[in-house]
C-alpha positions in Angstrom: 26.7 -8.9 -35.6 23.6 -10.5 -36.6 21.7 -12.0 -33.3 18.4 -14.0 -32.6 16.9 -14.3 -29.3 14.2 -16.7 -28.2 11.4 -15.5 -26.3 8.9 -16.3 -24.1 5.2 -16.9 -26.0 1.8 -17.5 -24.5 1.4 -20.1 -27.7 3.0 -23.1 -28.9 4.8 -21.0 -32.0 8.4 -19.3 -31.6 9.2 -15.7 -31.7 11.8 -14.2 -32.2 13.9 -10.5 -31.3 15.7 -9.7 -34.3 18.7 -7.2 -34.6 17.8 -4.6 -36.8 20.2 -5.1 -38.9 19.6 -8.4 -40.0 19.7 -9.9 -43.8 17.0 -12.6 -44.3 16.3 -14.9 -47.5 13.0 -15.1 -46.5 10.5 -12.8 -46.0 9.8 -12.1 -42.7 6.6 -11.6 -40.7 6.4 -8.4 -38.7 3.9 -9.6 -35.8 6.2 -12.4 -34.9 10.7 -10.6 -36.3 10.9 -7.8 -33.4 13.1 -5.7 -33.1 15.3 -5.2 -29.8 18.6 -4.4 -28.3 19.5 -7.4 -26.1 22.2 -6.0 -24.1 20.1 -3.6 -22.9 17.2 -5.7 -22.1 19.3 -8.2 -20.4 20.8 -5.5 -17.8 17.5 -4.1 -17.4 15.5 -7.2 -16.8 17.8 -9.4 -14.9 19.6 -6.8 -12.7 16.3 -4.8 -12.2 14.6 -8.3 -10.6 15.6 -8.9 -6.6 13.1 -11.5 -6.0 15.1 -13.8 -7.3 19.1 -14.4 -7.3 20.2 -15.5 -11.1 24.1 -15.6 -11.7 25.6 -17.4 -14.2 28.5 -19.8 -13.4 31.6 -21.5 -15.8 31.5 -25.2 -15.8 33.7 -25.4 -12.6 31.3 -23.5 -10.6 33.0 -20.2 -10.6 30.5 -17.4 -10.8 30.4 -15.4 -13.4 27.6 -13.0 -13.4 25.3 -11.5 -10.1 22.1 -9.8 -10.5 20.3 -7.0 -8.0 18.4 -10.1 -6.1 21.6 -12.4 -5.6 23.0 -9.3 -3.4 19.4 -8.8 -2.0 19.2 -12.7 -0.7 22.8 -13.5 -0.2 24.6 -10.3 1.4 27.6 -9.8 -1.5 28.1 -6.9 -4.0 29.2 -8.6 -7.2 32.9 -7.6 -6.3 32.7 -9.6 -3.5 31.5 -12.4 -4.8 32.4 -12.8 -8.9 35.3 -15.5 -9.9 34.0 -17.2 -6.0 33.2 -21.0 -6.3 29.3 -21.1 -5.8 29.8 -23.4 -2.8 30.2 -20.6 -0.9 26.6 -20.5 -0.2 26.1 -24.5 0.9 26.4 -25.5 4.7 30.1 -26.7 5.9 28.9 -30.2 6.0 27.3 -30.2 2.5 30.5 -28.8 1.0 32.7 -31.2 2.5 30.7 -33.8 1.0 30.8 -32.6 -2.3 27.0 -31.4 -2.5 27.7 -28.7 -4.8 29.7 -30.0 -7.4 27.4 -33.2 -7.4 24.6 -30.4 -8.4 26.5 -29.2 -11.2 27.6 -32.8 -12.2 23.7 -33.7 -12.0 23.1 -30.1 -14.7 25.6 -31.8 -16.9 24.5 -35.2 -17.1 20.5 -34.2 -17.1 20.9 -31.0 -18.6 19.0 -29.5 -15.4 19.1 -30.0 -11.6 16.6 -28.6 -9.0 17.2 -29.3 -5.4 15.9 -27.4 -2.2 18.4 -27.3 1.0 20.0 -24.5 3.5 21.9 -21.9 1.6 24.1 -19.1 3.8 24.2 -16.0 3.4 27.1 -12.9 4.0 26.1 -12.7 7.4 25.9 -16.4 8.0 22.1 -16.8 8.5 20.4 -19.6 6.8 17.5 -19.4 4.8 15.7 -22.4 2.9 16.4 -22.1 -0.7 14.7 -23.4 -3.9 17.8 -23.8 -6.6 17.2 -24.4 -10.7 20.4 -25.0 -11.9 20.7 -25.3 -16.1 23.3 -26.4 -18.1 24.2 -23.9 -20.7 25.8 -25.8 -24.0 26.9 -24.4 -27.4 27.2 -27.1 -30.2 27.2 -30.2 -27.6 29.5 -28.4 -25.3 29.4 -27.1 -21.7 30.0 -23.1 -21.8 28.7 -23.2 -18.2 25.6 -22.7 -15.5 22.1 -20.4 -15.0 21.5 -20.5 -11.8 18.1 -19.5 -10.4 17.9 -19.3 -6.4 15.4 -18.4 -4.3 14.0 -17.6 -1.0 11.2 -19.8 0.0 11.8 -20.5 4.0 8.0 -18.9 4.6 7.1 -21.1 1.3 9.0 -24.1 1.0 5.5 -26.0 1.7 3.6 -24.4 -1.1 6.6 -24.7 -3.8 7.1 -28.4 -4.5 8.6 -27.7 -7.7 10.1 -25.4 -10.1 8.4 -26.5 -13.8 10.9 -26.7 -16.1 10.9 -23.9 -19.2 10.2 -24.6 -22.8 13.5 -25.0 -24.7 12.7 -22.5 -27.5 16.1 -21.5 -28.1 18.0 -21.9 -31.7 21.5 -21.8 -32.8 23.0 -18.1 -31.9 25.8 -16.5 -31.8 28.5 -17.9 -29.9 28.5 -14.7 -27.8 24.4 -14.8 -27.1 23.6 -18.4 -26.8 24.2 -19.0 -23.1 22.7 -15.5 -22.2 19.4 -16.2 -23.7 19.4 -19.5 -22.7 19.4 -18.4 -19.4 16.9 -15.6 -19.6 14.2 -17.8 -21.3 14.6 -20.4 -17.8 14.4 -16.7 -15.6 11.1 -15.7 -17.4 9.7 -18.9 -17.0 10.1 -19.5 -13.7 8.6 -16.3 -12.3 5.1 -15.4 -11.4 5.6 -11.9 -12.6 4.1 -10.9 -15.8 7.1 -9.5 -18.3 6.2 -7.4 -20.8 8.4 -5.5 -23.2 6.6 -3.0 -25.4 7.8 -0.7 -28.2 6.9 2.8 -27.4 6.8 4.6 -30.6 4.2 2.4 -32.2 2.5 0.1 -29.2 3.6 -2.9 -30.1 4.1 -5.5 -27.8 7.8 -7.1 -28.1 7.7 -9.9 -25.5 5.5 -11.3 -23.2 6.4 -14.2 -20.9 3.2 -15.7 -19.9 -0.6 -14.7 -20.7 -4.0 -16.0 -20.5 -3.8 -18.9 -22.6 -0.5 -20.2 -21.7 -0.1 -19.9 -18.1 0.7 -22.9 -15.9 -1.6 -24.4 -13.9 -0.2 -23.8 -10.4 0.0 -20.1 -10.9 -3.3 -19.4 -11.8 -4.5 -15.8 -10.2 -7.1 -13.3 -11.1 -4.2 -11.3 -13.4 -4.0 -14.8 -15.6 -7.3 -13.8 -17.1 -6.9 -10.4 -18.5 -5.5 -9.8 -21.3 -2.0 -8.0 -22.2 -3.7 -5.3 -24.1 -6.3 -4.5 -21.4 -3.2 -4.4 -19.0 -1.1 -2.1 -20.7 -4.1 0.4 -21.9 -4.8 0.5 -18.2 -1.0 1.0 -17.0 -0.7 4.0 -20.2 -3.5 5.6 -18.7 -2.2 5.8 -15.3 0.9 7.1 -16.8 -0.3 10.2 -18.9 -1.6 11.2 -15.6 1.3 10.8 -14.0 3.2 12.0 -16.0 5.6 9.2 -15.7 9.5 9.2 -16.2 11.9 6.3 -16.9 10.6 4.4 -14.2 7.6 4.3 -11.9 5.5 2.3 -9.7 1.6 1.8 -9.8 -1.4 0.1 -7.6 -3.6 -0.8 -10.3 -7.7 -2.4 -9.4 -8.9 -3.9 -12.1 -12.5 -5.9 -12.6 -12.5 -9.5 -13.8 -14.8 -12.1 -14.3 -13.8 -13.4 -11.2 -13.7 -10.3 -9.0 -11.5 -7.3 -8.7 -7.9 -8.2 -9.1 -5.2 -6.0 -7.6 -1.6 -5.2 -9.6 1.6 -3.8 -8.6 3.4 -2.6 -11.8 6.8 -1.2 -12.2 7.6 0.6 -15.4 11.2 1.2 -16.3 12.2 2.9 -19.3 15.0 0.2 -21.2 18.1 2.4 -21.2 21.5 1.9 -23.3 24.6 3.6 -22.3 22.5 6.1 -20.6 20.0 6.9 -24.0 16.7 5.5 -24.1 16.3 2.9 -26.5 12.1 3.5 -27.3 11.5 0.9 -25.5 9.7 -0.1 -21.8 9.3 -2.9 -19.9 6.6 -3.7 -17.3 6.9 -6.0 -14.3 3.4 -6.7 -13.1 2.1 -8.9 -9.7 -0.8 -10.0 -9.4 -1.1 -8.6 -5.6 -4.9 -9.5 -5.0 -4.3 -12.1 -1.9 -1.7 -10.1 -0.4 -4.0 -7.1 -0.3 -6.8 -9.0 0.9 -4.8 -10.8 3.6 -3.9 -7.1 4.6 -7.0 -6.1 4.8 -8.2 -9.0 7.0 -5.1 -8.1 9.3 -6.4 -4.6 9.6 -9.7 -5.9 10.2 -8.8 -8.2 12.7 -6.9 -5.6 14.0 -9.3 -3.3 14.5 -12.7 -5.9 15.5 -13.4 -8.2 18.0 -13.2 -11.7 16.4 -16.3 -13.2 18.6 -18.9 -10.2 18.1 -17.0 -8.3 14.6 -17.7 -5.5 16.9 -15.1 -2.5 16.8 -12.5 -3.4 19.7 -11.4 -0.7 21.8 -8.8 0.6 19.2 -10.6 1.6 16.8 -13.3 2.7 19.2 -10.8 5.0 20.6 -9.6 6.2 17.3 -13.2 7.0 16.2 -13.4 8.7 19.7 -10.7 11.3 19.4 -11.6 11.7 16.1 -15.2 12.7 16.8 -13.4 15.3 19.9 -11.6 16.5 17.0 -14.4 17.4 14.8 -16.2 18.3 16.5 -14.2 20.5 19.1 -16.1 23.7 19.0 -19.0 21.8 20.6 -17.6 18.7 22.9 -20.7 18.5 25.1 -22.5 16.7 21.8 -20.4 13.8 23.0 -21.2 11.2 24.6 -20.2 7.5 26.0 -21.4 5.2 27.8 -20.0 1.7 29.3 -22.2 -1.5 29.5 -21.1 -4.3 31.9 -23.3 -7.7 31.7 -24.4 -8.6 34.9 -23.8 -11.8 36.0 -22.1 -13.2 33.2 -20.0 -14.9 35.2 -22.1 -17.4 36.4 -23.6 -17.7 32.9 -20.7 -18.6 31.7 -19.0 -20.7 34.3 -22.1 -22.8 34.9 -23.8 -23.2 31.3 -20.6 -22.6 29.5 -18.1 -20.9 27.7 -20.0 -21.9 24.1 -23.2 -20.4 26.0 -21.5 -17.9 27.1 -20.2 -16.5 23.5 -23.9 -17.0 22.4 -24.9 -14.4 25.0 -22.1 -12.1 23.8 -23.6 -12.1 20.1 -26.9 -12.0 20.9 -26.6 -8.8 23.3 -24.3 -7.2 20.8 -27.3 -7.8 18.3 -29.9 -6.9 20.4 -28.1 -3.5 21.7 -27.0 -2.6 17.9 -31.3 -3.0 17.1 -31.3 0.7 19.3 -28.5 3.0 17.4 -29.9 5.1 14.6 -27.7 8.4 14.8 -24.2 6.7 14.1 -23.5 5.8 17.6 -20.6 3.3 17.2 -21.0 0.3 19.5 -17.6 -1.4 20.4 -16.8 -4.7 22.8 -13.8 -3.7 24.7 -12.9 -7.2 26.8 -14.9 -9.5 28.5 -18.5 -8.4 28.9 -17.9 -5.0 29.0 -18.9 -2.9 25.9 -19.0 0.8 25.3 -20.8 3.0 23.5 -19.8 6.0 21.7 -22.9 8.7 20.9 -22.1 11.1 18.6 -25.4 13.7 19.4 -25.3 13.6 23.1 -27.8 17.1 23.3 -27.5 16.8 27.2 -27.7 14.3 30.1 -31.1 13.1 30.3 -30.7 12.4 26.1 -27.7 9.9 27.2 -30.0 8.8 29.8 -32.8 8.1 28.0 -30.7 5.8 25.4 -29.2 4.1 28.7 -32.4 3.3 29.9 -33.5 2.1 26.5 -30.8 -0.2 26.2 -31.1 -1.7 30.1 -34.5 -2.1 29.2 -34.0 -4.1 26.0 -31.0 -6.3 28.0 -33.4 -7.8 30.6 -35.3 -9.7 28.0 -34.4 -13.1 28.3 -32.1 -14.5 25.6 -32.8 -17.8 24.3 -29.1 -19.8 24.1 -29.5 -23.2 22.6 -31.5 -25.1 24.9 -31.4 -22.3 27.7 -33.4 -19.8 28.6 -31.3 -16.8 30.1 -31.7 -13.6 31.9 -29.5 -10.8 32.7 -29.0 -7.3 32.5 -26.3 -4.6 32.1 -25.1 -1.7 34.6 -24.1 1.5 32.8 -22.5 4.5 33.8 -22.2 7.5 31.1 -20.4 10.8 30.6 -20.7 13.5 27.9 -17.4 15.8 27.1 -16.3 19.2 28.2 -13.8 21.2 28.2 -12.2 19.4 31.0 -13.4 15.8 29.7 -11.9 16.5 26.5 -10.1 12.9 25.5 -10.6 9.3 25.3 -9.1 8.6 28.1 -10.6 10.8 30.1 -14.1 9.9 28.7 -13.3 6.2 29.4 -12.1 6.6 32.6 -15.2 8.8 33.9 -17.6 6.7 32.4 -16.3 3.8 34.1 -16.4 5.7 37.4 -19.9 6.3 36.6 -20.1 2.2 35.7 -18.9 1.2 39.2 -20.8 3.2 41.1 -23.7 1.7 39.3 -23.0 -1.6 40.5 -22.0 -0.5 43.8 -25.6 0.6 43.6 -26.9 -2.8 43.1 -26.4 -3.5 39.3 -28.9 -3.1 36.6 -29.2 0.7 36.6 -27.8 3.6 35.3 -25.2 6.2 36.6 -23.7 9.5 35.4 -20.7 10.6 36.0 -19.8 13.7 38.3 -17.0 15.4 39.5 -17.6 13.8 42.9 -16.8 10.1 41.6 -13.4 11.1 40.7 -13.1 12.3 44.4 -14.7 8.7 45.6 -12.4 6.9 43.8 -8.9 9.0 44.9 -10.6 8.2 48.2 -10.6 4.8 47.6 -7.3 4.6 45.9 -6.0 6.1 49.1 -8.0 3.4 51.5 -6.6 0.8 49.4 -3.2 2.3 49.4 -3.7 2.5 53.5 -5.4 -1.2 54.0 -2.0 -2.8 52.1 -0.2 -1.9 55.0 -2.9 -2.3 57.8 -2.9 -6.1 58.9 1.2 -5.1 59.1 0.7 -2.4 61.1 -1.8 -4.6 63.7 -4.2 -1.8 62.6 -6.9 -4.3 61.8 -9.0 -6.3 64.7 -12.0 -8.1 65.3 -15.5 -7.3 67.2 -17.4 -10.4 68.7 -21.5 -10.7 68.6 -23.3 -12.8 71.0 -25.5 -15.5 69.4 -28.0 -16.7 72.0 -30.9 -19.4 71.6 -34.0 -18.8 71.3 -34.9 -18.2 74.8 -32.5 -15.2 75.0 -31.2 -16.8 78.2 -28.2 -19.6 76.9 -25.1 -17.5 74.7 -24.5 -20.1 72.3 -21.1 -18.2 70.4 -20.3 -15.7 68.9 -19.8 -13.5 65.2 -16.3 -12.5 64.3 -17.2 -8.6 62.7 -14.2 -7.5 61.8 -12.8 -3.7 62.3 -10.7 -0.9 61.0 -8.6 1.4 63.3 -6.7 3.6 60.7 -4.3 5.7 61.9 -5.6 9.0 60.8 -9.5 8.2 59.8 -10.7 6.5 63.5 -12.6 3.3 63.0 -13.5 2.4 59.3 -16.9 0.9 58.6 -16.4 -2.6 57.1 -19.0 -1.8 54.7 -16.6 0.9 52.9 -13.3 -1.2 53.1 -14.4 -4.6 52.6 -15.5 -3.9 48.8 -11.9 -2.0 48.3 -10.2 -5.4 50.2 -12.3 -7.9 47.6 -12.0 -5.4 44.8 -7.9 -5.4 45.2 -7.5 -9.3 45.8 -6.4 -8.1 49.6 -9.2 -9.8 51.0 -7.6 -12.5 50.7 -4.7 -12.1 53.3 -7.2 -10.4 55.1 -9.7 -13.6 55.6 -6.7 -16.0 56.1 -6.0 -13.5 59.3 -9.0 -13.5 60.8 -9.7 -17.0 60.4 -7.0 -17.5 62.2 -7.6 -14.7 64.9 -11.0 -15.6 65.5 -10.0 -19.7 66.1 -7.5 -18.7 68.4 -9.8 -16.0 70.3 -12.2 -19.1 70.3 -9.8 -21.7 71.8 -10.4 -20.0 75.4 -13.6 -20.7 75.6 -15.9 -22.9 76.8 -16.4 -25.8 74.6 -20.2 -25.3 73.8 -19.2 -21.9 72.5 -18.7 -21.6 68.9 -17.4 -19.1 66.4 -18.7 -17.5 63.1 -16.6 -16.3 60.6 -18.0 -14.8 57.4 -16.3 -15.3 54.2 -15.8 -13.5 51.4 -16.6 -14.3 47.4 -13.2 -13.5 46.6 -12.1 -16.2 48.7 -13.8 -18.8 47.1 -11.9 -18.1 43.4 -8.7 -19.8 44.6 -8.7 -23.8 46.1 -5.9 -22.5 48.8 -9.3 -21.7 51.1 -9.7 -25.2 52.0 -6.3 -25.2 53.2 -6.7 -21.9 54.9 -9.7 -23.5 56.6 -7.3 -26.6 57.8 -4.0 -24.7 58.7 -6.4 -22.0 61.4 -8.0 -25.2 63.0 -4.0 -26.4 63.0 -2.8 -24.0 64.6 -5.5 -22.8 67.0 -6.3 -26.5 68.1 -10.4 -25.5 68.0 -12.6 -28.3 67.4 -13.7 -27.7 63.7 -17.5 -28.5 65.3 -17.0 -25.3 67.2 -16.4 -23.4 64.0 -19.0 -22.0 61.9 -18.2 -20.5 58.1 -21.0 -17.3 56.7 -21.7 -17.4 53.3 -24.0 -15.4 51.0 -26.3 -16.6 48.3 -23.8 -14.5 45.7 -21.0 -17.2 46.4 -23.6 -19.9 45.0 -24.9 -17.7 42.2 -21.3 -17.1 41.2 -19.8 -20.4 39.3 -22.2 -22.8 42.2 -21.2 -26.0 40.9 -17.1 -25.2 41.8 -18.2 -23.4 44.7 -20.6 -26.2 45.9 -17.6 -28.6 45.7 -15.6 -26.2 48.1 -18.3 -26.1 50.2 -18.4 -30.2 50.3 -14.4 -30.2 51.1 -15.1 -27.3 54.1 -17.8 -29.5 55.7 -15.8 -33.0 55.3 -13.3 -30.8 57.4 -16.0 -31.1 60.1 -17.3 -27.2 60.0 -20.2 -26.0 60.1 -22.0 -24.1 57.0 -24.1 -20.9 57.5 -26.4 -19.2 54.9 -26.1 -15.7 55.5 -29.2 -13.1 54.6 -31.3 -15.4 53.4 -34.1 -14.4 51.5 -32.4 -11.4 49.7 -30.6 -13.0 46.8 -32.0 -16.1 44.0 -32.8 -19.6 43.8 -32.6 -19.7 47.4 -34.6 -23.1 47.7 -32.5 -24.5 45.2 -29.4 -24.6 47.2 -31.1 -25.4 50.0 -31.8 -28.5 48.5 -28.5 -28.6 46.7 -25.7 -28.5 49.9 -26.7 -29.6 53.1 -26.4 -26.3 55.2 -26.3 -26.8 59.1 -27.9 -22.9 59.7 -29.5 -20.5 57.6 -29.5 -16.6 58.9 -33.2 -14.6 58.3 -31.7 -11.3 56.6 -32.2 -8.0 59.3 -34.2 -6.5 57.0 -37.1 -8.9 57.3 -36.6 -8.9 61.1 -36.6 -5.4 61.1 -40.4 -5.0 59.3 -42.4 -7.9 60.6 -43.4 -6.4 63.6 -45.4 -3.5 60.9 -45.4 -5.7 57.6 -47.5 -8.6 57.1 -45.2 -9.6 54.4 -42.3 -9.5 56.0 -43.9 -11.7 59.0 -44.9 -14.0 56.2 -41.5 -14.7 55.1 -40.0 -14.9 58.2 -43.2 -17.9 59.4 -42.2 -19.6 55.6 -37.9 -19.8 56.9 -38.5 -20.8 59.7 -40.9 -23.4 59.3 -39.1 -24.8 56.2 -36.2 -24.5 58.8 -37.9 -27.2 60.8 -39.1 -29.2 58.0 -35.2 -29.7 56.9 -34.0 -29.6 60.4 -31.4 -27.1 59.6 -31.0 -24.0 62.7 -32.6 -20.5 61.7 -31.1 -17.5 63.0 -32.8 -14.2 63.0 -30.4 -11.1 63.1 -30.6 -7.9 63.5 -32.9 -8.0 66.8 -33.5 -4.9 68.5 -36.8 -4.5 70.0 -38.6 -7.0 72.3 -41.7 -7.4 70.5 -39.6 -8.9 67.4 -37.8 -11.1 70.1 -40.8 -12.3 71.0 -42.7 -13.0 68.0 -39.6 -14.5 66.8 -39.8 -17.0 69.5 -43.8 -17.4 68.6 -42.7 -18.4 65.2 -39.8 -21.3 66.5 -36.8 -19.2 65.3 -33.7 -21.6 66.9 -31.3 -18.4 67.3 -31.3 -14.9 67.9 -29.2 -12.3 67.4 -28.9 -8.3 67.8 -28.2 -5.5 69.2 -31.3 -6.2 72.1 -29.2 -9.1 73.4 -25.5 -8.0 72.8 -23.3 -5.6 70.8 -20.2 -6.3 69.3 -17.6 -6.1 71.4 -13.7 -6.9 72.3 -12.4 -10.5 72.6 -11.9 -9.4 76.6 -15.6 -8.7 77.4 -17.3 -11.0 75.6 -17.2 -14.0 78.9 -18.6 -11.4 81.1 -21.9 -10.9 78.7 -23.8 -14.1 80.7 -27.4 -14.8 80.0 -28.2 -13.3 83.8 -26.4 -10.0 82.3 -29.2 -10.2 79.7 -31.9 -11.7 81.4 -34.0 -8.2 81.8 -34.0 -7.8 78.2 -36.2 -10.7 77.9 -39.8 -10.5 77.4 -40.5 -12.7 80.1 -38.7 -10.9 82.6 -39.9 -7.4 81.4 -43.6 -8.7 82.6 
């Protein structure tokens, strides 16, 4: 039978396929009359797409035809689903009101009908579908239906509209009319690029869309090349392959525009199992999906604020370094930067500031890696540091002093001027360091006991850190159950006035008596109780104890209680504050709270305002070691404090250093000047008492006038008691 099928151009001329057998009056022009089985191209083009479900149905809706991407989106194998009424896909609802056949009714009368909605699918799932429906006629009447539906949930936004395709096709055969019809609306509508080529001589056969005739809202970087440099590209990749009857290629080409990225797949057109001499290419344009992949992994991989690997990749890079480089392990190195007092940077200039810093050290640290040292932020201010020619300690310590160095320049953030520093603790492998883990975990042993050290300085890791820190892992592990097992208690501390003679109160120090250990030194488990959040439950107790302790005493006796940093990150001290003056019926006069400068350096404007809700309480405020930590005037001229505390260390050198004496004569007379109390701690010898009284110190306190002791001794420690220790008295 003689057949003509219309096919897709790139111009505004016709072209046809022609059966080879066909008898023409005219001459006929080779470039345009090719040659092609249909059959065979329909099977292979239609059923070979699944991005798209195209069935034909009869003029009732029955369906009559179900490609690969119909069972793809909808669930049914064409036996399931062939002589079924379409409607079979439309929501209950839209069925019962006659949705579906008002579609087709709508194909008829326009001749096309495009309409989005919920479609279902096999398993009864709903996805948002785009549907082209086309009436198919022969002669002016109906032989039925191409439908065109597809999955566009993640889309629907993008995809307004489906353009309607060029009607190119002529009078065919009864037979062939509908089926061509149909796949000239298929080619059309898809952003693939077709392409059907003649293998023995090169000739291209069709060709849906091209450079010259491709819509407007599917332009990519593939619309600008050109057929033939497409396929001498894809016949290239395919002598090297060596390529069957079908294969698959990732193709990078260069345009104009940049490099554009193709997925191609190549299937040879078969016919009752013989290969016809002819091949077809379905090529995507894959460019943004590769670049959108690439981003992912990027993002995947980086720290969005600094583009600085994250600690992924840096552990990737890591273990593969170890791996490389196994033979000789001790050439690695890492090293673990924390920002010191970032914190306060960031809660009191702000978050924007804050970031700022974060760039600007990543910057500044990056300025100091020459030997492929990969530099990684791994959460909050905490970066690390991987070196890849550790030669031995003092190398990594070198670079850690280097970079310290550089980090205590100030950084200039907008309108602020800002300096800090970083702590770093490093460790280089071995044969018993020999992972990522491992390495990150001993560094940042080698990190905390840096800060423990006081900050700003470097540590290396040893064997005896890992000890320290099972040692405090089992203190914590202890101190969880010690306020349950009444294993905690509190020492008091005589505060006396200035003439050593009139005990005005008392410190709450608070104790340790572990079971196994004997008394634990507050100055090893109190960084473990703020460290695990237990100090917490810890200072609500002794709040408590020590008001209660203090309701039996005289009412010119007051009590100290020092609180922690930790206590202040949570608004529920206030009403800790309020439910131990409650319950212990103290005056709140008679209670005095300890504070240190590092509760004001840390976030000071939030912590000031806690500090305003304790004193409207009616407490008393005391600045505890004064003198030791920053911008002490300023907060003495930001809260109104009702006693500042001379730090021991000052009290213990001003007997022997005229600076210390110095500082000690500045306190105290600024003391007087804002009429706020000044107590000097830490007295042990007379001749500091009495100097101390020279200068018009208000308070004293010490081991010279009273140790800590139990809650039962402390009424029997009476100034008479004590009189001897006075200067006075000793002359």
């Amino acid at each position: 039978m003689t057949s003509v099928c219309p096919v897709v151009t790139a111009t505004d001329a016709d072209f046809y396929l022609l059966d080879p057998d066909i008898t023409m009056a005219e001459p006929r022009a080779p470039a345009s009359a090719l040659t092609m089985d249909s059959d065979a191209l329909y099977r292979q083009l239609v059923q070979n797409i699944t991005d798209y479900a195209i069935y034909m149905l009869d003029p009732e809706g029955t369906i009559l035809s179900w490609n690969e991407g119909a069972r793809y989106f909808k669930g049914y194998c064409a036996e399931e689903i062939l002589g079924q009424n379409f409607s079979c896909f439309y929501m209950p609802e839209e069925r019962s009101s006659g949705l579906p056949m008002q579609g087709l009714a709508a194909a008829r009368r326009n001749g096309r009908h495009e309409a989005e909605g919920w479609r279902l699918r096999k398993d009864g799932s709903a996805f948002w579908a785009s549907v082209v429906i086309d009436a198919i006629h022969d002669n002016d009447r109906l032989i039925g239906f191409a439908k065109i539906t597809r999955d566009i949930t993640e889309k629907r936004a993008q995809q307004q509209q489906v353009l309607k395709a060029r009607d190119t096709a002529q009078q065919q055969s009864l037979e062939l009319s509908g089926l061509y019809a149909f796949l000239n609306t298929v080619l059309h509508n898809i952003p693939t690029r077709v392409l059907v080529e003649d293998e023995a001589d090169g000739r291209l056969l069709l060709c849906n869309h091209d450079a010259r005739g491709s819509r407007e809202d599917a332009q990519t970087m593939m619309t600008h090349l050109a057929n033939d440099t497409l396929l001498a590209r894809i016949r290239s990749e395919l002598s090297q392959q060596h390529a069957g009857s079908s294969s698959e290629l990732r193709l990078k080409l260069e345009t104009p525009e940049g490099i554009c990225r193709l997925k191609c797949l190549t299937l040879a057109i078969m016919d009752d199992g013989r290969a016809t001499g002819q091949r077809l290419y379905l090529i995507d344009d894959i460019t943004e999906e590769h670049t959108a992949q690439a981003t992912i992994r990027h993002m995947a991989h980086h720290d969005a604020l600094t583009n600085l690997p994250n600690r992924l990749l840096f552990g990737e890079r890591t273990q593969s370094l170890l791996e490389t480089l196994e033979p000789h392990l001790d050439q690695v190195g890492m090293l673990l930067l924390d920002m010191d007092n970032f914190k306060t940077i960031n809660d009191v200039l702000g978050h924007q500031v804050g970031d700022e810093l974060l760039c600007q050290m990543a910057a500044r640290l990056r300025q100091h890696l020459h030997h492929g040292e990969t530099l990684a932020r791994i959460g909050g201010d905490e970066f690390a540091l991987l070196v890849p020619e550790a030669r031995d300690d003092n190398a990594l310590a070198d670079l850690a002093h280097t970079l310290a160095i550089s980090a205590r320049i100030p950084f200039q953030l907008s309108e602020h001027r800002v300096q800090t520093g970083i702590s770093l603790g490093g460790v280089r492998a071995s044969r018993d360091i020999d992972s990522f883990e491992q390495l990150m975990r001993c560094a940042d042993l080698a990190l905390y006991e840096a800060k423990r050290q006081g900050k700003g300085r470097y540590e290396t890791f040893h064997p005896e850190l890992a000890e320290l820190a099972r040692e405090r892992l089992d203190l914590e592990n202890d101190l969880r159950n010690a306020l349950a097992q009444q294993e905690l208690f509190l020492l008091y501390q005589p505060i006396y006035d200035i003439s050593g003679a009139h005990n005005t109160g008392f410190e709450a120090l608070m104790r340790w008596r572990h079971p196994v250990r004997g008394i634990v030194s507050p100055l090893e488990f109190i960084p473990i109780a703020e460290n695990s959040g237990l100090i917490l439950e810890i200072g609500a107790w002794a709040l408590v104890e020590a008001c209660r302790e203090a309701s039996h005493w005289p009412d010119d006796q007051r009590i100290s209680v020092n609180l922690s940093p930790a206590q202040f990150g949570r608004q529920a001290l206030v009403e800790d504050v309020a439910n131990a003056l409650a319950v212990t019926g103290i005056h709140p006069s008679r209670l005095d709270l300890e504070i240190t400068e590092s509760i004001l350096l840390d976030a000071s404007q939030h912590n000031i305002d806690i500090l305003h809700q304790l004193k409207a309480l009616g407490v008393r405020i005391v600045l505890d070691d004064f003198g030791t930590g920053y911008s002490s005037l300023h907060y003495l001229r930001s809260f109104p404090f009702d006693r500042i505390k001379i730090d021991q260390s000052f009290i213990r050198e001003m007997c022997d250093s005229r600076e210390a004496l110095a500082i000690v004569r500045a306190v105290t007379g600024m003391g007087k000047s804002l009429e706020i109390e000044v107590t000097a701690e830490g007295v042990e010898r007379p001749e500091q008492m009495a100097l101390l009284q020279q200068e018009g110190c208000s308070h004293l306190q010490g081991f010279l006038l009273g140790r800590p002791g139990l809650a039962t001794d402390i009424l029997s420690q009476t100034a008479d008691a004590l009189e001897f220790r006075s200067p006075h008295a000793a002359s």
